[in-house]
N, C-alpha and C positions, 0 to 999 in steps of 0.2 A: 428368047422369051422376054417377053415388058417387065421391069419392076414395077409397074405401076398394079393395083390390084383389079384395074378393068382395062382393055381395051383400045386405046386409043383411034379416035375417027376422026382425022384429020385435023386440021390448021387451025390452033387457039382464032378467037376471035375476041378483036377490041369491043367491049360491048362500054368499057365507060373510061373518064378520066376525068377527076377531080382533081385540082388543083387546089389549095387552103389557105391564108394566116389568121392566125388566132394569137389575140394578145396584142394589138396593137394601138398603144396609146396614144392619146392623142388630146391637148389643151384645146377647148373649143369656146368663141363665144355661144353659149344653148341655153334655153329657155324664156319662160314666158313669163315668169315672174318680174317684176320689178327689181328685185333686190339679183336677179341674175343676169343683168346687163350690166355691160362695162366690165366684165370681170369674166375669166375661163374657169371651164370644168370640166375636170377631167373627163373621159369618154373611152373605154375598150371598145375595140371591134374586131367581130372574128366575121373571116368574109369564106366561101364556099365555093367557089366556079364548077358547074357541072360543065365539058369542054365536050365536043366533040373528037370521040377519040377518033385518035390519028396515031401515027409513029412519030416518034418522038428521037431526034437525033441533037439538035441542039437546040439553045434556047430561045430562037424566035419561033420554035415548032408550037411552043405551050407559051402560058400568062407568066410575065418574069412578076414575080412577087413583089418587087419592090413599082410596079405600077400600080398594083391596090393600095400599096402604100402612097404613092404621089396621090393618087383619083382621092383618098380623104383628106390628104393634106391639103390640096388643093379647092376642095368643099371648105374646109378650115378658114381658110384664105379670104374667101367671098366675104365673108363676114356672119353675122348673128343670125343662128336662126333657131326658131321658136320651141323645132320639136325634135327628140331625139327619131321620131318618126319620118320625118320629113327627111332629116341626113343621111338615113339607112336610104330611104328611095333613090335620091340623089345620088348616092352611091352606087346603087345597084344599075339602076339606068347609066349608069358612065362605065361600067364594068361590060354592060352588054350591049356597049357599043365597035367592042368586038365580036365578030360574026362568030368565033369557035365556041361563044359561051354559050350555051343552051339555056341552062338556068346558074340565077344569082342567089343566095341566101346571106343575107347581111343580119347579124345581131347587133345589139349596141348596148351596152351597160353605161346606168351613168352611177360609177360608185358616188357613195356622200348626200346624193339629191335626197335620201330621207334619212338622214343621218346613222349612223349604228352600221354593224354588220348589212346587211339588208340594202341589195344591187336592183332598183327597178330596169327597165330598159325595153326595148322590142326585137321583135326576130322579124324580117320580111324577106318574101318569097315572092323573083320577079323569073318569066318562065317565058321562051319565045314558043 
């Protein structure tokens, strides 16, 4: 008899696999103001991979994490750019330029840009 309390019918099936980090900081030249050039601000980013599942045995099978972290550090690098909008896209387009990603979800807080408690920022959603 199954311990399970129905039935079982055959062979689970991979239906998803996310991959995540969340919390990664990051000193950026951003913004469009005047008084926001020449100078960094900070920047959180929490990033989402929706992957095509697959088995998973070691870690070229899935996104090593610390390549979302290079892909923004990297944007970083480029230099100044105007919108916290703009760096999520960039982001997200260099993410799904591996084929397992299906969909990308990049947030972006910029703590401090209106000073006080109080985090504006964007969330964007890029989907092949």
């Amino acid at each position: 008899m199954s311990p399970l309390p129905f039935p079982a019918s055959g062979a689970p099936v991979r239906e998803a696999l996310t991959v995540f980090v969340r919390g990664l900081a990051v000193e950026a030249g951003i913004g469009v103001y005047d008084h926001e050039h020449g100078r960094l601000q900070r920047l959180v980013i929490d990033v989402t991979l929706e992957l095509t599942p697959a088995p998973i045995e070691r870690l070229a099978d899935t996104i090593n994490y610390e390549a979302v972290a290079e892909a923004a550090r990297a944007i970083v690098a480029e230099g100044h750019i105007g919108l916290v909008e703009t760096f999520a896209e960039r982001l997200a387009l260099a993410l799904l330029e591996d084929l397992r990603v299906r969909r990308c979800t990049v947030r972006i807080d910029k703590p401090g840009a209106l000073g006080g408690d109080t985090v504006p920022g964007c969330e964007l959603v890029l989907a092949r």
